[in-house]
N, C-alpha and C positions, 0 to 999 in steps of 0.2 A: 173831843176824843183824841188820844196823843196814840202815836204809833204804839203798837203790843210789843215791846221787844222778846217778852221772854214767847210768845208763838212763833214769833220768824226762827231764833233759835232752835224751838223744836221743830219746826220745820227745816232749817237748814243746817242745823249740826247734829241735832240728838238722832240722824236716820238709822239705822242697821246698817252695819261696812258691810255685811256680808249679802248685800240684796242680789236676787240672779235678775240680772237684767236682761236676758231672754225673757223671762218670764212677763205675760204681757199682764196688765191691770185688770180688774174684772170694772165691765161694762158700770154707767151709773144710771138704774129707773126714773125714770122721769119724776116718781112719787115719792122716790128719795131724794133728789134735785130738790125740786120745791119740799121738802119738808127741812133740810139742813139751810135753803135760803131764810125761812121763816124762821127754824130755829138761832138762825144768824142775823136777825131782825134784816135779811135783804140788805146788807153792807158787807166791806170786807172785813173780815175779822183783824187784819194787819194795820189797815189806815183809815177805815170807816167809809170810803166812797161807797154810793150805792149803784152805780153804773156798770154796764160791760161786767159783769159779774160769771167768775166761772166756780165750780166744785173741784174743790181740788183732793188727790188724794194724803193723807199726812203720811204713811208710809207705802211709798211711793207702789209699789207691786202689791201692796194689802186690800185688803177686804173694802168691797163698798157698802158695808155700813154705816152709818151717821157717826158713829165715834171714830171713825176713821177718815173724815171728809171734813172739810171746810169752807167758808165761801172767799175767795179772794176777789180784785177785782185781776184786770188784765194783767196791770201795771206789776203789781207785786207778783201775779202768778209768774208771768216772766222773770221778774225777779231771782224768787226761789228757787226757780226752775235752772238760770244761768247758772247760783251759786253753786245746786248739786250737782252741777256740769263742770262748773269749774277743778270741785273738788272730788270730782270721781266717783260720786254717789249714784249719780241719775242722770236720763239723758237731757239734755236740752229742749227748750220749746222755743219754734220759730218765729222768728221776728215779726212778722207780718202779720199775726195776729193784732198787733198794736192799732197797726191802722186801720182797723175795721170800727 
């Protein structure tokens, strides 16, 4: 399985400019958790590892629905997360998550 490019994209370019970043995320159910890992065969959608695995939101302050979530693992979630930080979309996620 080769990296997704055209998902990281929509994850790190296609966001909304206009996101209110006050605005916090809505919570993820546990029974949504595990239904988007299963429907994400339990890998990350970006690079396929199946380890360390978070839910992430695709638009960043949107709905926790399944069509709004995805599974990464750490690696990439950081990833994403830097670039929308980089580029003024979204805040940043802390480093130290890595080494857990």
């Amino acid at each position: 399985m080769g990296f997704d490019w055209d998902l990281f994209l929509l994850l790190t370019r296609d966001i909304p400019e206009n996101l209110d970043r006050n605005k916090g995320k809505q919570p993820i159910p546990k029974e949504i958790k595990e239904l988007v890992k299963r429907r994400d065969n339990n890998r990350c959608r970006l690079c396929g590892r199946n380890k360390n695995l978070i839910i992430h939101h695709i638009i960043p302050n949107g709905s926790s629905e399944p069509n709004n979530l995805v599974t990464l693992c750490r690696r990439c979630h950081v990833v994403v997360h830097q670039i929308l930080a980089i580029s003024g979309k979204w805040k940043e996620v802390n480093y130290h998550i890595l080494n857990r």
